[in-house]
N, CA, C and O atoms as a DFTB+ gen file, in Angstrom:
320 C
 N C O
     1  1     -59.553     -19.026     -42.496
     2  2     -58.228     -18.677     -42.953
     3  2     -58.316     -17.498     -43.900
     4  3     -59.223     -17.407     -44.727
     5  1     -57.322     -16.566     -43.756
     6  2     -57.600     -15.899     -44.653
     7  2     -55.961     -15.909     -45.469
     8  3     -55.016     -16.319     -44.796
     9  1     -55.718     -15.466     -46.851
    10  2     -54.777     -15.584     -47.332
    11  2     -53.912     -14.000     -47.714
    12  3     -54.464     -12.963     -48.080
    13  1     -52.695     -14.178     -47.537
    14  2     -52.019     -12.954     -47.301
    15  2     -50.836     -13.398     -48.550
    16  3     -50.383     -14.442     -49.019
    17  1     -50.668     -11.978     -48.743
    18  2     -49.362     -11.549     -49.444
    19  2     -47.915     -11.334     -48.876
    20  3     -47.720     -10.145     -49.126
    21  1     -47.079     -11.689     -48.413
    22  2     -45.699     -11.503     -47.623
    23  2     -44.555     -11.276     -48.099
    24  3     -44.153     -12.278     -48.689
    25  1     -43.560     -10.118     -48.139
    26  2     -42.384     -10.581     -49.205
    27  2     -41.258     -10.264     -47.496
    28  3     -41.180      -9.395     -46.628
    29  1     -40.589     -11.593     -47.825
    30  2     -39.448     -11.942     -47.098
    31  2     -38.042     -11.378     -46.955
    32  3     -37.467     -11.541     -48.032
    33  1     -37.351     -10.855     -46.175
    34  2     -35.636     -10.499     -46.541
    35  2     -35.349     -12.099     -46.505
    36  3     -35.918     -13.056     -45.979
    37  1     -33.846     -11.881     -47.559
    38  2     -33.460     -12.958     -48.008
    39  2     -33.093     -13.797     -46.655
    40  3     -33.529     -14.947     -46.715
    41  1     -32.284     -13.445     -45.264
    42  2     -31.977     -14.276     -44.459
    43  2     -33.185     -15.070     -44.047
    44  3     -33.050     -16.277     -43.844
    45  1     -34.548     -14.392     -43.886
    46  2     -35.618     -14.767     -43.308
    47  2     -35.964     -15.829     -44.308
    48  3     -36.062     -16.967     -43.848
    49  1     -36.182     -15.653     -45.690
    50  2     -36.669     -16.743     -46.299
    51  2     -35.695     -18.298     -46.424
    52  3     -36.087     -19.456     -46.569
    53  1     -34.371     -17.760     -46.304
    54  2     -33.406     -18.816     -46.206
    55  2     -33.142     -19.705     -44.612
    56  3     -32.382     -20.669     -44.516
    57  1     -33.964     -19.117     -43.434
    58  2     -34.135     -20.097     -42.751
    59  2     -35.432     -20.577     -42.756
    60  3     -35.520     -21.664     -42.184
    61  1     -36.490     -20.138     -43.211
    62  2     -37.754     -20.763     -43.725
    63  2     -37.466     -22.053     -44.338
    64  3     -37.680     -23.192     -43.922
    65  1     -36.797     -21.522     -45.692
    66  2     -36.302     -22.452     -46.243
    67  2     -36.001     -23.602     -45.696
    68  3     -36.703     -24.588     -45.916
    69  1     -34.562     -23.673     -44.643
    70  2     -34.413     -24.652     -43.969
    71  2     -35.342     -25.295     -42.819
    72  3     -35.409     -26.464     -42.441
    73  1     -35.664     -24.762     -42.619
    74  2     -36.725     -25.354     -41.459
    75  2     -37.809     -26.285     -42.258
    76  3     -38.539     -27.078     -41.665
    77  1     -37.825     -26.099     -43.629
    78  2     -38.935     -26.932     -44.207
    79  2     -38.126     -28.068     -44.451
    80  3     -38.442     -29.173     -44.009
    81  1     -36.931     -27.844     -45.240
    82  2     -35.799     -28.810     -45.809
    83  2     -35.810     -29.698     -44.733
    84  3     -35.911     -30.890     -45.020
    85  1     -35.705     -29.286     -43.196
    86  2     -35.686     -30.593     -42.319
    87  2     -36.310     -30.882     -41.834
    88  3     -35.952     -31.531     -40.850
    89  1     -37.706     -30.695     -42.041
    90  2     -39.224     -31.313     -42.167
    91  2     -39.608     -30.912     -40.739
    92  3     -40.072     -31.808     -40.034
    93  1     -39.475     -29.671     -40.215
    94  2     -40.022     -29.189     -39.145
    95  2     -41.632     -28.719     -39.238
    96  3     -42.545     -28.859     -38.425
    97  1     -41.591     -27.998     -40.796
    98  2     -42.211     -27.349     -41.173
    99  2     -43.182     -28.226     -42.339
   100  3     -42.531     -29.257     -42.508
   101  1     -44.266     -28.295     -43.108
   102  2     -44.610     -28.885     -44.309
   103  2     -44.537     -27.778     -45.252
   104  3     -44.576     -28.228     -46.398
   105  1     -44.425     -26.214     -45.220
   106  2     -44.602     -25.533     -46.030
   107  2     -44.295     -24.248     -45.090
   108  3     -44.117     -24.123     -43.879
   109  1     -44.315     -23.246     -46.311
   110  2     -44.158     -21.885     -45.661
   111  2     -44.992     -21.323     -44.907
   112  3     -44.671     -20.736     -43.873
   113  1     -46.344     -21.455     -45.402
   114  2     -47.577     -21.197     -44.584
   115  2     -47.277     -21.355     -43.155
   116  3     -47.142     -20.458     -42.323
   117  1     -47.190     -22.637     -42.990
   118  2     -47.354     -23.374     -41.513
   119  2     -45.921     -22.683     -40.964
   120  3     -45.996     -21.916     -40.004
   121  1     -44.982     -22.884     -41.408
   122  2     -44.093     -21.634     -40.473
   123  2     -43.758     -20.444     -40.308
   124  3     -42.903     -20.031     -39.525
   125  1     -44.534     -19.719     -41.170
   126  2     -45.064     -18.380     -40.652
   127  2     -45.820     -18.093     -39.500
   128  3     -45.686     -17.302     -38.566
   129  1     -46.653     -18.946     -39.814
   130  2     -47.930     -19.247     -38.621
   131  2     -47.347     -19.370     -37.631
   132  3     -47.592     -18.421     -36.886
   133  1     -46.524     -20.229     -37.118
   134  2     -46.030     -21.090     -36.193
   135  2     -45.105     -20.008     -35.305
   136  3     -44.813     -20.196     -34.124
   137  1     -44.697     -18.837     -36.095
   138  2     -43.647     -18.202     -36.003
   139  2     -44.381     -16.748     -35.274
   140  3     -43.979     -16.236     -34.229
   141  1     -45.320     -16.346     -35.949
   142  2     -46.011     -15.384     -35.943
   143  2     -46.994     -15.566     -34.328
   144  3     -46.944     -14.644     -33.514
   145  1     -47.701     -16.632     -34.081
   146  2     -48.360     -17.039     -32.954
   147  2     -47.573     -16.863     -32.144
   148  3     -47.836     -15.914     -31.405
   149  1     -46.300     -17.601     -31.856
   150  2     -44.831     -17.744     -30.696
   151  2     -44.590     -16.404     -30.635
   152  3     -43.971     -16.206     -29.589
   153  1     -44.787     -15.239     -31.307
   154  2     -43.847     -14.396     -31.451
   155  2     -44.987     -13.285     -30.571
   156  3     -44.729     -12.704     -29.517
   157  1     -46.002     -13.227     -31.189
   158  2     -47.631     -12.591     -30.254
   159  2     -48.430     -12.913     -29.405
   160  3     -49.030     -12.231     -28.573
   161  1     -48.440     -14.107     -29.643
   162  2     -49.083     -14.511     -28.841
   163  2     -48.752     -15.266     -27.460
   164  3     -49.327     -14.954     -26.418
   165  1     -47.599     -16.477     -27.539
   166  2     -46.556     -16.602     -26.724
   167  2     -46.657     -18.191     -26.818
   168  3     -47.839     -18.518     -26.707
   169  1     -45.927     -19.139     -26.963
   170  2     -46.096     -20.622     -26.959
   171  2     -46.786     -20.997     -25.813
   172  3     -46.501     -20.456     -24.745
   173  1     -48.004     -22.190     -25.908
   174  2     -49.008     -22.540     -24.915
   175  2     -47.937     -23.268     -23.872
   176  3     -46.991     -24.027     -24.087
   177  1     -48.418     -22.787     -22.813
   178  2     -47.837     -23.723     -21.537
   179  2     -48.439     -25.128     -21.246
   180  3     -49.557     -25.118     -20.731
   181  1     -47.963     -26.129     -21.456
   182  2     -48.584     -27.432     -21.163
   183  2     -49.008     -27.396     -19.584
   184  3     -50.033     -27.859     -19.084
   185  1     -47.484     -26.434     -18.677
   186  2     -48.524     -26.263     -16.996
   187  2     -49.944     -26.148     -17.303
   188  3     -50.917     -26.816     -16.953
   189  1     -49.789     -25.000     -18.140
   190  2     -51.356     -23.896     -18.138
   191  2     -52.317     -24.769     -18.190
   192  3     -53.350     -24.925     -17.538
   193  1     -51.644     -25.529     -19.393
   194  2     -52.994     -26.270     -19.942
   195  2     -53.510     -27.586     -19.188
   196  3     -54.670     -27.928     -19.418
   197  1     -53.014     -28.078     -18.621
   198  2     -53.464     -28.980     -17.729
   199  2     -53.935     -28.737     -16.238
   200  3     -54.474     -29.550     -15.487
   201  1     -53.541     -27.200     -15.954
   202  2     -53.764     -26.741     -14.628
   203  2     -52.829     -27.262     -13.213
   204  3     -53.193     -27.345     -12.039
   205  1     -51.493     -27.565     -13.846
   206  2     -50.493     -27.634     -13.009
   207  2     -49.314     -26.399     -12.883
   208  3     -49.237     -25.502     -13.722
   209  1     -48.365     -26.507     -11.638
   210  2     -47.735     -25.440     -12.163
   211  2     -45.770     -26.661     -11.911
   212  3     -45.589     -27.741     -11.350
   213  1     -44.823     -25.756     -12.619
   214  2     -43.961     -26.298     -13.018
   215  2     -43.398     -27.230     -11.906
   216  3     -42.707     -28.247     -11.945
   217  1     -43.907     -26.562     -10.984
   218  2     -43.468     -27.429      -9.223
   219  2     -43.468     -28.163      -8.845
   220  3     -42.563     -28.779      -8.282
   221  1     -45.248     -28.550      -9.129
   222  2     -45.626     -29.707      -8.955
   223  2     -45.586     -31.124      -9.796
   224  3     -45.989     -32.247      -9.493
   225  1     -44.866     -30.561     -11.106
   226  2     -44.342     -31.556     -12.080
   227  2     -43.142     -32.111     -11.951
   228  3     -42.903     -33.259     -12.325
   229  1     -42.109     -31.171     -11.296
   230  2     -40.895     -31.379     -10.600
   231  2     -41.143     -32.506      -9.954
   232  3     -40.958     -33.651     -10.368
   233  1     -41.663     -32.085      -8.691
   234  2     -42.050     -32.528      -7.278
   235  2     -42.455     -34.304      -7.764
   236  3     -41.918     -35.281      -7.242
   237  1     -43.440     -34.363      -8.790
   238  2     -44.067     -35.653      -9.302
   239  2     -42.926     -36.393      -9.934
   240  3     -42.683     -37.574      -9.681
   241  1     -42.451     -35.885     -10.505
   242  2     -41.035     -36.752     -11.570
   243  2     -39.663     -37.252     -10.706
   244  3     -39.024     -38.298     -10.816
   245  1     -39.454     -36.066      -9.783
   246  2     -38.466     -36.881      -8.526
   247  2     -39.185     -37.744      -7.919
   248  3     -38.503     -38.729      -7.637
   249  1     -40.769     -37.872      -7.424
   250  2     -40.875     -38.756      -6.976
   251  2     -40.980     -40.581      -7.531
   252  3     -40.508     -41.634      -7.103
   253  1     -41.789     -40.225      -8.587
   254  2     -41.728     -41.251      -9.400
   255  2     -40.210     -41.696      -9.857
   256  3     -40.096     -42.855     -10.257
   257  1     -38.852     -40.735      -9.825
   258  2     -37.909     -41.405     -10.005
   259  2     -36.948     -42.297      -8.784
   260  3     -36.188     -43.240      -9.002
   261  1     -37.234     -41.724      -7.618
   262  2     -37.289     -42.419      -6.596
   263  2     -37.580     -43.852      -6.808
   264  3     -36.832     -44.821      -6.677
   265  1     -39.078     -43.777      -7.237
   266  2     -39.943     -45.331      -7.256
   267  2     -38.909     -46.161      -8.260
   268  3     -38.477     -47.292      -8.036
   269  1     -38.609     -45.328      -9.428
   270  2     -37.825     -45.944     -10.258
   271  2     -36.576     -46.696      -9.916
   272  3     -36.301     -47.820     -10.337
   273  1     -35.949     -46.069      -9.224
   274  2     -34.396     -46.236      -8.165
   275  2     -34.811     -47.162      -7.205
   276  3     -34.399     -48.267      -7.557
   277  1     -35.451     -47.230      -6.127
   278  2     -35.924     -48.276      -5.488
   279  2     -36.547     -49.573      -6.135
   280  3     -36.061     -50.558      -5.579
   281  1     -37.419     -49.906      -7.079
   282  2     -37.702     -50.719      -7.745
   283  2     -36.108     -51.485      -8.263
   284  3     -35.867     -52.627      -7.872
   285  1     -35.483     -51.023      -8.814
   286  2     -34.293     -50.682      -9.560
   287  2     -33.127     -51.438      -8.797
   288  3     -32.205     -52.009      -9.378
   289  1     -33.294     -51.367      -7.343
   290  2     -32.692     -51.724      -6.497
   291  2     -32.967     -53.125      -6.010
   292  3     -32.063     -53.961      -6.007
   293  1     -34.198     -53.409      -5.593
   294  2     -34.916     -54.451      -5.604
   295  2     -35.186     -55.668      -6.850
   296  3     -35.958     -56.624      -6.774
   297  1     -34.415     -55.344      -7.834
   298  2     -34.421     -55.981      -8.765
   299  2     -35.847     -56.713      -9.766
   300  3     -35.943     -57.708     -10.483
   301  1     -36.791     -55.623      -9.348
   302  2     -37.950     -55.754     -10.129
   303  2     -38.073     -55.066     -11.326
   304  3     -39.243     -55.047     -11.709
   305  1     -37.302     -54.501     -12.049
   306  2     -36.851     -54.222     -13.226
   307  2     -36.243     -55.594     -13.904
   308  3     -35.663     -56.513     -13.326
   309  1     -36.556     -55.452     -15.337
   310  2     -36.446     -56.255     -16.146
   311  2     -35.292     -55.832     -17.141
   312  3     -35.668     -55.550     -18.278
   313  1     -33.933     -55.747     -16.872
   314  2     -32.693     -54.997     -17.552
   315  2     -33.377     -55.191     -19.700
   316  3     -33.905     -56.220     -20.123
   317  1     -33.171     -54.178     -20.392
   318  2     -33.364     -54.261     -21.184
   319  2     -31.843     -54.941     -22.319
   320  3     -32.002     -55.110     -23.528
């Protein structure tokens, strides 16, 4: 880590601000960071990262909701 000096315009520090106020954030640090990575680097793709692509997650979730609906039908669900 290395530690930096930053001075903020007031809108910027006033949604900092809030973003900590509703505990998104634990501190300023961490949403700078958070902000700065998304912004250069680009938010990680969970596809990427598991080596799927958005299609085939589709494709898996209709099917499994199918199973859900048929089960559902059959009355092997347990109504909550």
């Amino acid at each position: 880590m290395v530690a930096k000096h930053i001075t903020l315009t007031n809108p910027v520090a006033d949604i900092i601000e809030a973003e900590i106020s509703a505990g998104r954030y634990k501190d300023v640090s961490s949403a700078i960071n958070d902000a700065a990575w998304n912004y250069f680097i680009g938010a990680p793709s969970p596809f990427t990262e598991y080596g799927v692509t958005p299609e085939q997650v589709e494709k898996s979730a209709a099917k499994d909701l199918l199973e859900i609906k048929a089960d559902r039908e059959e009355g092997k669900l347990i109504p909550l």
